[in-house]
C-alpha positions, 0 to 999 in steps of 0.5 A: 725449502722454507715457506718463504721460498715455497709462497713466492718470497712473500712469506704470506701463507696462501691456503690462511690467506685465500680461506680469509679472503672467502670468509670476507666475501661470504660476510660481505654478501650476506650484509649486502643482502641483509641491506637490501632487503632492508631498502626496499621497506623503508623511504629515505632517511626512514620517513614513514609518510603521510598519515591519514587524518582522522575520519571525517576530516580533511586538510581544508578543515582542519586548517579551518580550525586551526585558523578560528584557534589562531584568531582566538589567541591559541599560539600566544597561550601556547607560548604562556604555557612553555614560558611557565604561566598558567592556564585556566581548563578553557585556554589549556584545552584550545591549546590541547586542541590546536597541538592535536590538530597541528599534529594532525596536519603536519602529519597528514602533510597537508602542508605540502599540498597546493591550496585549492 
């Protein structure tokens, strides 16, 4: 008798094919393991969260201070910057300051937080 016949007519040796099937189950629930543990560490799509702001500083104050760099002109020196221009020490520095101080607020995400 042939393993053809002995197998059923499959021709699919069952003793290969029933160690493959384990090997796959054990593969498959150690990834689903590995991803599990993974999931409970992290936000969606690997967000961090908001960071804190820096010590005596809150998101009203630093949008204070943003807002004081926006009516001294900061962003359109800003925009200089990256088009090529120069800048003198005084105008480089407020852009310093106010692209530390945006980082700072984005990051705080003090942008979603209602106005009071």
């Amino acid at each position: 008798m042939s393993e053809y016949d002995r197998e059923g007519g499959s021709g699919v040796s069952m003793s290969g094919s029933s160690s493959s099937v384990r090997i796959v189950v054990v593969l498959g629930a150690g990834l689903a393991a590995a991803l599990s543990g993974c999931a409970g560490e992290s936000n969606k799509y690997g967000d961090p969260g908001a960071r804190p702001l820096p010590a005596g500083q809150t998101c009203q104050t630093v949008r204070g201070e943003l807002n004081k760099l926006d009516g001294k002109g900061v962003p359109s020196q800003i925009e200089a910057a990256q088009a090529g221009r120069k800048l003198n020490a005084s105008q480089q520095a407020d852009v310093d300051r106010y692209n530390k101080l945006l980082n700072d607020y984005l990051g705080a995400r003090c942008h979603t937080m209602p106005a009071t």
